[in-house]
N, C-alpha and C positions, 0 to 999 in steps of 0.2 A: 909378489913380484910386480914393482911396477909398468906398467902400459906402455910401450914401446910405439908405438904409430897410432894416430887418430881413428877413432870409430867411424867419423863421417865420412871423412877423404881417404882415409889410408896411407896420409904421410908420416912421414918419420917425426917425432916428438921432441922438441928438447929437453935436457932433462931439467926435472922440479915445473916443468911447466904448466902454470894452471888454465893454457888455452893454447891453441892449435895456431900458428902464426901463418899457416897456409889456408882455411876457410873460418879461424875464430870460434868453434867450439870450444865450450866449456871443457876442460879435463875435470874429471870425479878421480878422488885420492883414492876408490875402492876400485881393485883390480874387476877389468872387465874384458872380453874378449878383442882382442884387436880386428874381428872381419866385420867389416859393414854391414847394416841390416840391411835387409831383403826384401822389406814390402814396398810395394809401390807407392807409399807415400812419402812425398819428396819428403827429404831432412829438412831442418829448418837451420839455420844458420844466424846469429844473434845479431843486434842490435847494433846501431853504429858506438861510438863513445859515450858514454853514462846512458848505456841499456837499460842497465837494474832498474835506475829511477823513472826510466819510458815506463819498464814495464808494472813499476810501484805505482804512478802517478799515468795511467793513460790517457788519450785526451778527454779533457769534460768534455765535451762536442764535438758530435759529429763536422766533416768540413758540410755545411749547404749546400747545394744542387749551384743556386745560383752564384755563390762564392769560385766554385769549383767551374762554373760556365764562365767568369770573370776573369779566372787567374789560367783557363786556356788561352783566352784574348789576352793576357797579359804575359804570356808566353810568347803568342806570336809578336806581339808588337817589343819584345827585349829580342828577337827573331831579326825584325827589320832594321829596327834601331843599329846594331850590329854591322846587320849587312849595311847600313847606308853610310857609318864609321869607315868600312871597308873602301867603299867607292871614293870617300872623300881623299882617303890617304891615297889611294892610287892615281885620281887627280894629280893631289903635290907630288907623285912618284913621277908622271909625265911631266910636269910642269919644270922641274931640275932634270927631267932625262935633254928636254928640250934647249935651257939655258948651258949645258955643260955639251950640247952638240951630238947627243946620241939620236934624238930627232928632230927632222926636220921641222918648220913652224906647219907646214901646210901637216905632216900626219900627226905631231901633237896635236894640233886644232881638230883635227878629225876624229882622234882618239877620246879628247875631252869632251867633245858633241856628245859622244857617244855613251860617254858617263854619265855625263848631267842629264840627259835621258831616262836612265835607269834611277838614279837620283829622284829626280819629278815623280819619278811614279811611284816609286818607295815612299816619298816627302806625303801622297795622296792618299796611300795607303793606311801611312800612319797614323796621317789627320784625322782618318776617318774611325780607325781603334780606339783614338785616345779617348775618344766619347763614349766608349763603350769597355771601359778594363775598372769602371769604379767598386772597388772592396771597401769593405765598412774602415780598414787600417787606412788607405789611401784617402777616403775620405774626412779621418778624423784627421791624418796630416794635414789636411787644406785647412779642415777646423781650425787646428790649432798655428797655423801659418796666418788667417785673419786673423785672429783674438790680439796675437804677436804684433803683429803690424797697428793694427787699432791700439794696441799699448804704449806702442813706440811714437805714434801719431797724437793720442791725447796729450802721452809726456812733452812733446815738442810745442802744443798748444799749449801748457801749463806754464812752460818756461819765455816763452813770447808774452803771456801776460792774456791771453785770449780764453783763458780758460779761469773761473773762481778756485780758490784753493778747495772749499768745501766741496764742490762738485769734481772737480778733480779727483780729492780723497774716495769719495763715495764711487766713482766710477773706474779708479784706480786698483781696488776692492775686489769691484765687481770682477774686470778683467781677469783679475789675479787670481780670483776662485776659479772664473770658467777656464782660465789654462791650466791649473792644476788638475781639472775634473777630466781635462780631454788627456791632461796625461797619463792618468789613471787607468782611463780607456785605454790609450794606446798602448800601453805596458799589456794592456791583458789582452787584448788583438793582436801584439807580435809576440806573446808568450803562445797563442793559441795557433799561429802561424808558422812558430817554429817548432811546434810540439806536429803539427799536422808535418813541415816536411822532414823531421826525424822519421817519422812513421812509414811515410812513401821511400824514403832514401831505402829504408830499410825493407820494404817490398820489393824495392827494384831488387835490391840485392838474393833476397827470395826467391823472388822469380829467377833472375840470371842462372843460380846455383839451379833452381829445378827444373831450368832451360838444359843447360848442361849436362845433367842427371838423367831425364829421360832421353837425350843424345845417347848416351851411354847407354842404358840398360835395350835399346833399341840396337847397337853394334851387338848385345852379347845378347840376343836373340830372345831377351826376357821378355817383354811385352810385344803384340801383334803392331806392325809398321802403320795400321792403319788409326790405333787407337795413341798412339805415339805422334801421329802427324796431330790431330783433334788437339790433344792436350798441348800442342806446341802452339799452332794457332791460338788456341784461349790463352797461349802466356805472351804472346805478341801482341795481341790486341790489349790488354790489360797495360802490357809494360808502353804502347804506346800512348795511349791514355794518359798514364802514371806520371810519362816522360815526359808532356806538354804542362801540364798541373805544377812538376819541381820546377823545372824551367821560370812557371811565371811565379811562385813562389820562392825561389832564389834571385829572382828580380825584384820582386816586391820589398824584400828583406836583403836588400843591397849586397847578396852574397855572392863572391863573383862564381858562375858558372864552370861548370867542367869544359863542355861545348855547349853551344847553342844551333845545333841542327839539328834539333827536332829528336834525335836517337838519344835513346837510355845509355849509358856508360857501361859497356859492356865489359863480363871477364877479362882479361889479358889474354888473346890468344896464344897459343904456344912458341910463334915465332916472336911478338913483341916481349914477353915476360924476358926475355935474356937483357935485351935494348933497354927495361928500365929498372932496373934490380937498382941503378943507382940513384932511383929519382926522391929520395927519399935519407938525412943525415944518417940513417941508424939509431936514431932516438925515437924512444915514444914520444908525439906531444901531448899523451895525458898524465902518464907518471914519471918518464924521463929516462925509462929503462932501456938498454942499449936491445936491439933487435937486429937480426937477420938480415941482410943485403936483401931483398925481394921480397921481406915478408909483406903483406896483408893484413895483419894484427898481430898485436903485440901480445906477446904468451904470459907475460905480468899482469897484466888489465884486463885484457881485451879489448881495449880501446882499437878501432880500424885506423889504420895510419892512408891517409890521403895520397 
């Protein structure tokens, strides 16, 4: 008889489903008890979209101590950058509140003082990060940003007539190899970039689930209050860690952000899960299979639907 609700969660299953569209377990086609196991080691909960191949292909390399110190400063400063986005537009938001009569000249001007302050110091802030967020991918972009420029620069001396054809050729060459060679590099920098934040995406997710987890078995009197607070603590400090690292890694890799306040992307609590069942077409976007108003993952794939 097949398996009616998930072993993990203990939701209801649909049917032929080869994954749980409420936490993304794997379904197994061999009949297996439907009650959740009982040891206190959290469950694990899979992979974002193309798991398999994470777990095929894991990263060659570790992320670096000083990569990982680099892309928290590069966290904060996608942090400020944001906020100082914020302030500008509320600027132009005083600036038309003032032209269309909703304020006076004197408390617009007071109000904009008051931005352009926060501004300044954010402007100080940043200047002062930007010297200090260099990763080996960021620097090979600058790499190959002069090589580009010195290309377009000779070509322009070649066609003015200030440059010999032969040296031209030869240094034409040259260029052309060293930007090939840096994009070689950077194909394997943002291949190892993106492989690191699949990895964390997917701890955050871990954690959350075993944040959750020991919530629970703590209501139903399973483990002592005290060893349940500890274990909570170590998944806060971890997940905040975790959550400064995505952050400058979904910056680095132009990916636009969930939020940028510093917080991990937490479960859906039970009062929002209602509010967004609809944020999502109902399609997979890895294999295109129609899914559940509110699912979480798609029970075809297991692809995690965003």
């Amino acid at each position: 008889m097949p398996r009616l609700t998930c072993s993990q969660c203990g939701r209801r299953l649909k049917p032929r489903a080869k994954f749980c569209s409420y936490c993304g377990k794997p379904i197994s086609d061999s009949p297996k008890s439907s009650i959740p196991a009982q040891g206190v080691t959290p469950a694990t909960i899979p992979h974002r979209s193309r798991r398999a191949e994470t777990e095929a292909h894991p990263s060659t390399e570790p992320m670096p101590q000083v990569v990982e110190a680099a892309l928290i400063l590069r966290g904060k400063l996608a942090k400020l950058l944001s906020e100082r986005d914020i302030l500008e537009e509320e600027i132009e938001t005083v600036r038309v509140k003032q032209l269309v009569g909703e304020l006076s000249e004197a408390a617009a001007k007071k109000r904009m003082e008051k931005l352009k302050t926060k501004i300044n110091r954010l402007a100080r802030e940043i200047k002062e990060l930007e010297g200090k967020t260099g990763t080996p991918l960021e620097k090979l972009e600058q790499e190959h940003i002069t090589h580009a420029e010195r290309l377009q620069k000779l070509e322009t001396l070649y066609q003015s007539g200030e440059v010999e054809q032969s040296i031209y050729e030869r240094l034409v060459n040259e260029y052309r190899n060293k930007l090939a060679d840096i994009v070689k590099k950077l194909e394997a920098e943002r291949g190892k970039a993106q492989q690191w934040l699949t990895e964390l995406e997917s701890r955050q997710q871990q954690l959350e689930f075993d944040k959750e987890t020991f919530g629970v078995r703590a209501k139903l009197d399973e483990l002592p209050q005290s060893q349940v607070t500890r274990r909570l603590q170590s998944i806060e400090q971890e997940l905040s860690k975790i959550s400064q690292v995505v952050i400058g890694l979904r910056a680095l890799l132009g990916v636009s952000p969930t939020s940028l306040s510093g917080e991990s992307s937490p479960r859906l609590s039970r009062d929002t899960r209602s509010s967004s069942r609809t944020a999502h077409p109902g399609k997979c976007p890895n294999c295109g299979g129609t899914v559940p108003s509110g699912s979480k993952w798609c029970y075809h794939c297991g692809n995690m639907i965003d």
